[in-house]
RODO-2510 file (C-alpha; in nm, 4 decimals, decimal comma):
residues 370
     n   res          X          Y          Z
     1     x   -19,3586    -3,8258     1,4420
     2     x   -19,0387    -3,6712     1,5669
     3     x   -18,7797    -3,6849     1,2067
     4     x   -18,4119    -3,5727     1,2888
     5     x   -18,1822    -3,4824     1,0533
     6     x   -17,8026    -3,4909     1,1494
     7     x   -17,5112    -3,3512     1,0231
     8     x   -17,3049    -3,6428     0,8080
     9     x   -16,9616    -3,6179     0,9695
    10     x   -16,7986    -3,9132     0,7366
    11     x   -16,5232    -3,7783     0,6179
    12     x   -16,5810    -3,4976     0,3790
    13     x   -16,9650    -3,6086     0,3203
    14     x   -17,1517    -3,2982     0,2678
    15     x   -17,4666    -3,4377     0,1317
    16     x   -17,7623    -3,4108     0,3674
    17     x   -18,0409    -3,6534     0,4157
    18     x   -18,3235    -3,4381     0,3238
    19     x   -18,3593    -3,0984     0,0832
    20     x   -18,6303    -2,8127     0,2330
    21     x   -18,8806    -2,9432    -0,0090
    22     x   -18,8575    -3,2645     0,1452
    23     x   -18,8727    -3,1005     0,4996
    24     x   -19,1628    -2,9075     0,3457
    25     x   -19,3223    -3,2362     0,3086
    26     x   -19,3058    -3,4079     0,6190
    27     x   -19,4067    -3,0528     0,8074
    28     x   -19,7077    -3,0752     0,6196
    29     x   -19,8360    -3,4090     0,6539
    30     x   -19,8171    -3,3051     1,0383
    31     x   -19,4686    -3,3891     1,1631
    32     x   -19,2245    -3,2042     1,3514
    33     x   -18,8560    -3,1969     1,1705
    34     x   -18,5292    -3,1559     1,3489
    35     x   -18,2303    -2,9906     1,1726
    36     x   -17,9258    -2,9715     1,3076
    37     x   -17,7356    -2,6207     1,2403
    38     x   -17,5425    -2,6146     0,8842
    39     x   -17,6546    -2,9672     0,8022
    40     x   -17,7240    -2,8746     0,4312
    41     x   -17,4148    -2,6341     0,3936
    42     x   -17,1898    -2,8432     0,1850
    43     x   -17,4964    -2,8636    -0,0156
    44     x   -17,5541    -2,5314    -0,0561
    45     x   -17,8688    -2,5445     0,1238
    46     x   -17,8506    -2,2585     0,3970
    47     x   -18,0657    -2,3092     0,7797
    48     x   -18,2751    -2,0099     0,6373
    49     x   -18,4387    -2,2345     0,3616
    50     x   -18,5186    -2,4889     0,5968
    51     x   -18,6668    -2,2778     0,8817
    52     x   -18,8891    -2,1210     0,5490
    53     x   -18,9725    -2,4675     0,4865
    54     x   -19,1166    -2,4852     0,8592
    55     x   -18,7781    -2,7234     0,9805
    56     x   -18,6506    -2,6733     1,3549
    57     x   -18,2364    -2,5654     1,3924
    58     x   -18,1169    -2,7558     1,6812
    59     x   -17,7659    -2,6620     1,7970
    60     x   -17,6163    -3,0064     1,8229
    61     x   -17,6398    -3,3867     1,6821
    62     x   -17,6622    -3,5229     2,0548
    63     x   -18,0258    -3,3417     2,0865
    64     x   -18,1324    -3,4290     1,7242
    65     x   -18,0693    -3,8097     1,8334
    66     x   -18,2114    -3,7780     2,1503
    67     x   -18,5423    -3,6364     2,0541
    68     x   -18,6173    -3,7893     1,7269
    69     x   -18,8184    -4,1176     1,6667
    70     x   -18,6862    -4,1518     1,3533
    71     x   -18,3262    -4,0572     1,1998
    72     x   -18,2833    -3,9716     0,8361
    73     x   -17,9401    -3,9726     0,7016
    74     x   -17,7341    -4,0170     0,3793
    75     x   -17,4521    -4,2782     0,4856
    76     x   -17,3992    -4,5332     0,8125
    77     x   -17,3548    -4,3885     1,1348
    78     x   -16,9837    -4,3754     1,2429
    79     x   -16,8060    -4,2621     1,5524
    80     x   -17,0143    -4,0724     1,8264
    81     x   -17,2991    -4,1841     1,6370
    82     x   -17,2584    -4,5356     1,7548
    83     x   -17,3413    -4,4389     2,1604
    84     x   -17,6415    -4,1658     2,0297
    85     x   -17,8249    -4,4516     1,8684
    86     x   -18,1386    -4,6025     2,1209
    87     x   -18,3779    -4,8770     2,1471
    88     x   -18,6344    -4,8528     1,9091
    89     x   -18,5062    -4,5769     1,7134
    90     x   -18,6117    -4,5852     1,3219
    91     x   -18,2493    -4,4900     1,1299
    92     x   -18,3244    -4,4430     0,7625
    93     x   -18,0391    -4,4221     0,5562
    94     x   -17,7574    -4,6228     0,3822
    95     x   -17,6324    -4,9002     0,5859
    96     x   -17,4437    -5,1376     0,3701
    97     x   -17,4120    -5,3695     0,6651
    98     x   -17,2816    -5,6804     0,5031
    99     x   -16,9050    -5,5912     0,4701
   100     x   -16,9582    -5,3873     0,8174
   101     x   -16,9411    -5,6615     1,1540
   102     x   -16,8667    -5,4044     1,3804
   103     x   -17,2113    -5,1554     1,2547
   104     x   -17,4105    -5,4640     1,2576
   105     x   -17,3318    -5,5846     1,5732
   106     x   -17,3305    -5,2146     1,7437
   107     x   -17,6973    -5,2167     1,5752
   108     x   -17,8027    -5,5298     1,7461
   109     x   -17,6899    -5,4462     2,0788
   110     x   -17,8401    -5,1229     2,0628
   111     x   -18,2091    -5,3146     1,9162
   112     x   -18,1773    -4,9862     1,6545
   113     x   -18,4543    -5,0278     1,3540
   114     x   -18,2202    -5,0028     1,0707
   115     x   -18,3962    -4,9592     0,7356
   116     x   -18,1445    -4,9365     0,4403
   117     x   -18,2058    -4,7448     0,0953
   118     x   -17,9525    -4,9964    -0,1077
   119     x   -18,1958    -5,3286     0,0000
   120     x   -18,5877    -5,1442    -0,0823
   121     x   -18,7136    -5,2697    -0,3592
   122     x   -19,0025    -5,1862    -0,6289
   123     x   -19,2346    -5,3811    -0,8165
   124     x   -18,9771    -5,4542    -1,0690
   125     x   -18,7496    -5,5971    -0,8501
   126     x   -18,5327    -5,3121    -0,8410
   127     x   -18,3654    -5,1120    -0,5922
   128     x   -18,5196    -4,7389    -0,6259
   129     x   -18,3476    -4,5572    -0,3362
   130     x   -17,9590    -4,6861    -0,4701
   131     x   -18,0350    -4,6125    -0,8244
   132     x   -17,9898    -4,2172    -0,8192
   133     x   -17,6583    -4,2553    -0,6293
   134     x   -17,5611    -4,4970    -0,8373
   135     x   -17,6188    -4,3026    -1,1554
   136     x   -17,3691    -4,0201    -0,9933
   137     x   -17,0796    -4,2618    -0,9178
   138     x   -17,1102    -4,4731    -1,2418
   139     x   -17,0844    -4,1192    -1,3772
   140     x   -16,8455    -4,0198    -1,1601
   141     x   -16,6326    -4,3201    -1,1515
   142     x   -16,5176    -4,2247    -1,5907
   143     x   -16,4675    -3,8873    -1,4549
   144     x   -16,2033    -4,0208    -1,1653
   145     x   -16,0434    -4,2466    -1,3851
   146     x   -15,9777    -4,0103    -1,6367
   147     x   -15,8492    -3,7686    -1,3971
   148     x   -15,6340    -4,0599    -1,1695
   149     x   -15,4582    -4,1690    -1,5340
   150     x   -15,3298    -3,8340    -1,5540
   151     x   -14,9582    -3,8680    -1,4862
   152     x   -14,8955    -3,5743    -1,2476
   153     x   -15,2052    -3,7499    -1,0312
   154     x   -14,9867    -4,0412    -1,0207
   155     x   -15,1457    -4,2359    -1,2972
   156     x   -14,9569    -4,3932    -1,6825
   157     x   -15,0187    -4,0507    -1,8867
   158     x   -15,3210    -4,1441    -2,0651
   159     x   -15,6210    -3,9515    -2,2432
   160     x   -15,9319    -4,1255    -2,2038
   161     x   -16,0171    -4,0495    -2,5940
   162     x   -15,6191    -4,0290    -2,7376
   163     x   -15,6047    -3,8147    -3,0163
   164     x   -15,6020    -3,9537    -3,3904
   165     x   -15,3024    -4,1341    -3,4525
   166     x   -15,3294    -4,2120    -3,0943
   167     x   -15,4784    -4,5116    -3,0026
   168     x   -15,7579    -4,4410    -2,6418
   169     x   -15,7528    -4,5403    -2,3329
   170     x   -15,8632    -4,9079    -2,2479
   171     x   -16,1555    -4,9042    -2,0375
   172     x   -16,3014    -5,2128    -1,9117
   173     x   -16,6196    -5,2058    -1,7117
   174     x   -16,7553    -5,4643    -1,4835
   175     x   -17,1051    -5,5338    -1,4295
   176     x   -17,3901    -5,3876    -1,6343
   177     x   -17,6196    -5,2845    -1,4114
   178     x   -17,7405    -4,8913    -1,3427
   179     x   -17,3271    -4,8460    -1,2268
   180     x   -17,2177    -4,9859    -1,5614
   181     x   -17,4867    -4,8360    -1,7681
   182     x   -17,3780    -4,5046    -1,6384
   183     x   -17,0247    -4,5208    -1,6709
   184     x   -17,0118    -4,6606    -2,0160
   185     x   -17,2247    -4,3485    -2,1106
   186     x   -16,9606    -4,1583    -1,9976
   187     x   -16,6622    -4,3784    -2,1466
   188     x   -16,8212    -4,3923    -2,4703
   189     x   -16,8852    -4,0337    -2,5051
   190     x   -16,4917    -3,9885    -2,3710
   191     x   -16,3941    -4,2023    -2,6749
   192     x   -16,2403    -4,4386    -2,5219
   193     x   -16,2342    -4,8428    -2,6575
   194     x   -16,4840    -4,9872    -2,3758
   195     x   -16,5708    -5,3293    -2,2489
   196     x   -16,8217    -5,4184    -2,0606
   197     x   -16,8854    -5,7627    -1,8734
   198     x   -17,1491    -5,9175    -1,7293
   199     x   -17,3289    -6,2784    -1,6391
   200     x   -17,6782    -6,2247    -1,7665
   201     x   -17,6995    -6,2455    -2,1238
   202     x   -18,0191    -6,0406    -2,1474
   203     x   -17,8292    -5,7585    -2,0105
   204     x   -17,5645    -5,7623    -2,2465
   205     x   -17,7932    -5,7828    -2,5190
   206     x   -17,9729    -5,4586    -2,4280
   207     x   -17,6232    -5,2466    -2,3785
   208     x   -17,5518    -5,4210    -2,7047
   209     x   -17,8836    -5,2906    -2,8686
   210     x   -17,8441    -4,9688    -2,7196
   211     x   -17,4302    -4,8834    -2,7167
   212     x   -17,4003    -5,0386    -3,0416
   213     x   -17,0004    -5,0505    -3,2035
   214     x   -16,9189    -4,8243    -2,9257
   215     x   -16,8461    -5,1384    -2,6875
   216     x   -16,7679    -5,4541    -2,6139
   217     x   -16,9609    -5,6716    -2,4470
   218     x   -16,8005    -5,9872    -2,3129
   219     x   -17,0305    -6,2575    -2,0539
   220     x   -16,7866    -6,2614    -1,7185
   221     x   -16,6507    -6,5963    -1,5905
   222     x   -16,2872    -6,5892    -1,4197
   223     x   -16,1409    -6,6046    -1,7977
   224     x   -16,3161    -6,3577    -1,9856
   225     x   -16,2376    -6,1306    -1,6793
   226     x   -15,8800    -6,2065    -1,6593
   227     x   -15,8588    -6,1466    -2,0650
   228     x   -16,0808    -5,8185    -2,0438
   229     x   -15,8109    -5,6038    -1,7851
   230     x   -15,5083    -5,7623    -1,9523
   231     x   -15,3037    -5,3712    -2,0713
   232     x   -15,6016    -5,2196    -1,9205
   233     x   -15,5581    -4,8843    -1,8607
   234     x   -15,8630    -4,8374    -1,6169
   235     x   -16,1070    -5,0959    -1,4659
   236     x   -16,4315    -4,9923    -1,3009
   237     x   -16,5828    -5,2262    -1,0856
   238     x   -16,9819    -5,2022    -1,0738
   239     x   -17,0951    -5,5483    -0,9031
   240     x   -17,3812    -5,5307    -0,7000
   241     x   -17,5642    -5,8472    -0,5059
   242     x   -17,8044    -5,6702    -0,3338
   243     x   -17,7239    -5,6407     0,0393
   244     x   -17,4624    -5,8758     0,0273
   245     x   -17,0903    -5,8815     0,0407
   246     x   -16,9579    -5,7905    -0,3366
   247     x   -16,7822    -6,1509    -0,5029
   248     x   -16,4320    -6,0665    -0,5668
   249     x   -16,4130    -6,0705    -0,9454
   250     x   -16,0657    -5,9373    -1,0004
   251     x   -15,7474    -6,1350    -0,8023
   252     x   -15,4486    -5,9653    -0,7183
   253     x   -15,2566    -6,2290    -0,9863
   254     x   -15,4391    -6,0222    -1,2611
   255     x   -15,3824    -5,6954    -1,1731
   256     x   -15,0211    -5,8298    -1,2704
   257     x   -15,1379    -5,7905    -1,6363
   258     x   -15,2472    -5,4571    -1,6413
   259     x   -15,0376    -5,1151    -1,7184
   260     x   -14,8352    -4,9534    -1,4397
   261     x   -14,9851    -4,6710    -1,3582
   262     x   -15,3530    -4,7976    -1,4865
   263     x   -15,5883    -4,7459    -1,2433
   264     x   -15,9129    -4,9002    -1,0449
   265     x   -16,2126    -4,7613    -0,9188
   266     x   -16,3945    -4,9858    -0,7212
   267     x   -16,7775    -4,8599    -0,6627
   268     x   -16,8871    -5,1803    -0,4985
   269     x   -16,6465    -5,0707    -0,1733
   270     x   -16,9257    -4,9742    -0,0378
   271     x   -17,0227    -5,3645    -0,0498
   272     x   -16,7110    -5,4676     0,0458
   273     x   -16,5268    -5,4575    -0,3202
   274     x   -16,5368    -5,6650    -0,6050
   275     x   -16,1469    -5,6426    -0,6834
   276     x   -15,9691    -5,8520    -0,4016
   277     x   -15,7360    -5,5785    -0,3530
   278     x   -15,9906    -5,3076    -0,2484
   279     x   -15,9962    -5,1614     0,0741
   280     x   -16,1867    -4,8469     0,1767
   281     x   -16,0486    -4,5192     0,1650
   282     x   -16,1520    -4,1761     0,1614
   283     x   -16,1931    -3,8465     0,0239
   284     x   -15,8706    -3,7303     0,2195
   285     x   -15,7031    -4,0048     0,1180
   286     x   -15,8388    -4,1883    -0,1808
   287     x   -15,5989    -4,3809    -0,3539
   288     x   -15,3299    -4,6550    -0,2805
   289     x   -15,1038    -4,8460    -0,4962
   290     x   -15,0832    -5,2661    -0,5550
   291     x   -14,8219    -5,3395    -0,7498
   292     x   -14,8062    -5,0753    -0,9277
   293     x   -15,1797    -5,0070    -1,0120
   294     x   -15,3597    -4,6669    -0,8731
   295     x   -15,6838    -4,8050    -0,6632
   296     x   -15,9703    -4,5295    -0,5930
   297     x   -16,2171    -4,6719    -0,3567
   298     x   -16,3646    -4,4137    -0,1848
   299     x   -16,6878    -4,5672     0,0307
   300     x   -16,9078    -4,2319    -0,0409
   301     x   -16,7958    -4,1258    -0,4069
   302     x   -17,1293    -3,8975    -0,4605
   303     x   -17,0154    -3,6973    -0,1799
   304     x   -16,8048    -3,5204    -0,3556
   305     x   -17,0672    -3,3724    -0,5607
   306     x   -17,3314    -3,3213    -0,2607
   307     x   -17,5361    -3,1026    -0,4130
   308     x   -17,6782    -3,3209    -0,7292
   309     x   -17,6374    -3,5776    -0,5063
   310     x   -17,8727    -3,4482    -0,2266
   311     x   -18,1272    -3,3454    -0,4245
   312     x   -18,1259    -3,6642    -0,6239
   313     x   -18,1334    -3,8401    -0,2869
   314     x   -18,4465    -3,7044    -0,1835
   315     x   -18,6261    -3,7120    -0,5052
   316     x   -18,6076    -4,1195    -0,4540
   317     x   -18,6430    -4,1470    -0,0515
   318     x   -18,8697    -3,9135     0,0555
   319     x   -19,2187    -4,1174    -0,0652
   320     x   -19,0711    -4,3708     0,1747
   321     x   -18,9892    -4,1321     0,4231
   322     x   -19,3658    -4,0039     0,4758
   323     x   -19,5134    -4,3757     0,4528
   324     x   -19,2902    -4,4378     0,7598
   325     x   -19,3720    -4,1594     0,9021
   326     x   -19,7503    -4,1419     0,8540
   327     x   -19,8062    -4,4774     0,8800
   328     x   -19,5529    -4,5516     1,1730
   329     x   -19,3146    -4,8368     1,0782
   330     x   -19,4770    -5,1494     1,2039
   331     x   -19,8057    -5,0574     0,9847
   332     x   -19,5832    -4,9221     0,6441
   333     x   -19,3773    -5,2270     0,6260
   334     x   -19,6641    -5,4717     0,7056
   335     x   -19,8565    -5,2845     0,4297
   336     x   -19,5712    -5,2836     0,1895
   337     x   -19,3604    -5,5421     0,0921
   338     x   -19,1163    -5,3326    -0,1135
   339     x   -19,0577    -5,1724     0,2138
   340     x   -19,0372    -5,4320     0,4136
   341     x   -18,7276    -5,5226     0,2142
   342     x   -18,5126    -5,2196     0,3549
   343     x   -18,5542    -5,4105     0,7344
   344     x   -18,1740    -5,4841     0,7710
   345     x   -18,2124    -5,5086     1,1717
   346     x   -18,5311    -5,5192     1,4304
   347     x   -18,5217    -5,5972     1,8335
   348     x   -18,1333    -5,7141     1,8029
   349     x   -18,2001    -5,9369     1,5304
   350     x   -18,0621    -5,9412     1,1692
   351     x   -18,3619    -5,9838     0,9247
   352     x   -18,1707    -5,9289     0,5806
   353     x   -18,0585    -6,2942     0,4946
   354     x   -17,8089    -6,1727     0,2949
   355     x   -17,6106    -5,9525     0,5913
   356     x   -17,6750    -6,2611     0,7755
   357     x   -17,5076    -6,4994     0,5455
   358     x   -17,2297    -6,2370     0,4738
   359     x   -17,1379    -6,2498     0,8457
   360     x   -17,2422    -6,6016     0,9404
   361     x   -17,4949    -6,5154     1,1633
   362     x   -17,8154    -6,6477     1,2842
   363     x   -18,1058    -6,4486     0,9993
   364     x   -18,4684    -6,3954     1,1357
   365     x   -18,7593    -6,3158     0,8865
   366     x   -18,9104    -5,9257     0,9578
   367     x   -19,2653    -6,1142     0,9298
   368     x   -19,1819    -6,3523     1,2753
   369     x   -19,1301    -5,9914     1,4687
   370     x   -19,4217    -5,8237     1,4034
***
């Protein structure tokens, strides 16, 4: 098989679909990799590793998508990527197609095969290919927050920790999954006085067992929620329904009862938001204001650290990678239900229920295609 890997050109995303080792890989199990020149260079990952790893440089992103069968990348296609897409074409990557009409539909016109790390799955019932990036904007997100509440970066003049005498910054974090988990390590260890909400019980119990004193833990309804951010100082928002539009948890009326100059980050933009007032922004221009709260909702937050992100990437996609590749789709995902999961689009048709029911559109099972 033909593998191409592009250049990201989202704004400021320097991350790169695939690391040399990875390229490595593929070469040896017998397939031919595309690179496109300086595709790893905001990841600090030079064309000279990747031609020692036995990886083609091809001058532009219009021959990469021409000749490749399949496409691995880090986020959706955008811009000129839209026309380079073809029939049949296997794209890899992040899609997050729920919140996204306009991707979806350019997808189904162009019968694209659009396989999506955030919906694969593992035996668990987890999602293995969104945990890693994930784990770097949970992280991240504490980081942000702390930096956003600063008051020269527009934010109410607040150390995450204070300082004794000084009480610390409210934190309140929503949704306990491998987002929350991650940012409460880094809120706890901060010092800061930490909540934590979330509907299953279970969950709540294990942060409980394993956080201890150091949080709060508080099962979300529309009350709890509204009580939790009240003279919050920041509010991350960590809801995840996988491959589906994020429920807006947080309403504009109680973003009224927070601190001026508190601040949201909102990692579920990616699925749409789950603060009503998200919308997505960028690494140029990541913040906004609603009434009088900072909002940070960048759509590609582990971008701006590309290179643990990259190489955390690939660690999780690349066993999925070669069973495409090796394998050729049809066979991998007929072979593999996990995989089969990732099918977001096939021949023009939606056949991820959820992106279907997010956009109220017609959903056809993978299994009735193939």
């Amino acid at each position: 098989m033909i593998i191409g890997l592009p250049k990201e050109i989202k704004d400021k995303e320097s991350r790169v679909g695939l690391t040399p080792a990875g390229v490595k890989t593929l070469h040896d199990a017998g397939h031919t990799i595309l690179v496109e020149k300086d595709a790893g260079e905001g990841s600090g990952i030079p064309d000279a590793q990747y031609q020692g790893a036995m990886g083609e440089i091809v001058a532009s992103a219009a021959e990469i998508w021409e000749r490749a069968d399949m496409i691995v990348k880090v986020k959706e296609p955008v811009g000129p990527e839209y026309q380079r897409m073809r029939e049949g074409q296997l794209l890899f990557t992040y899609l997050h197609l729920a919140p996204d009409p306009h991707l979806t539909q350019v997808m189904l016109e162009r019968k694209v095969i659009g396989v999506a790390y955030e919906t694969i799955t593992n035996d668990e019932g987890h999602l293995p290919l969104l945990g890693p990036m994930s784990e770097v904007a949970g992280r991240m997100s504490v980081q942000i927050g702390a930096h956003y509440l600063q008051k020269s970066e527009g934010g109410r003049g607040v150390l995450m920790g204070g300082v004794p005498g000084v009480l610390p910054a409210k934190t309140v974090v929503i949704g306990g999954g491998v987002v929350g988990v991650n940012a409460l390590k880094m809120a706890v260890g901060l010092g800061a006085n930490v909540h934590v909400l979330d509907r299953n019980l279970d969950r709540l119990r294990y942060l409980d067992d394993i956080f201890g004193a150091k949080i709060r833990t508080l099962a979300s309804n529309p009350y709890t929620v509204q009580e939790a951010i009240a003279n919050a100082d920041l509010v991350i928002g960590g809801v995840l329904i996988p491959g589906a539009s994020a429920p807006k948890l947080v309403t504009r009326d109680m973003l009224k009862t927070m601190h001026k100059g508190a601040v949201i980050v909102d990692v579920a933009v990616d699925q749409g938001g789950c603060i009503e007032t998200t919308r997505p922004t960028t690494h140029s221009e990541p913040t906004y204001y609603v009434d009088d709260v900072l909002h940070y909702c960048v759509t590609n937050m582990p971008g701006a650290v590309p290179r643990t992100s990259t190489f955390a990437l690939t660690n999780a996609t690349l066993p999925y990678a070669l069973k495409l590749a090796n394998k050729g789709f049809k066979d991998a995902i007929a072979k593999d239900t996990n995989l089969q999961n990732g099918v977001n689009t096939y021949q023009g048709k939606i056949t991820y229920a959820a992106v279907a029911e997010s956009q109220g559109l017609e959903h056809t099972p993978i299994t009735e295609l193939i």
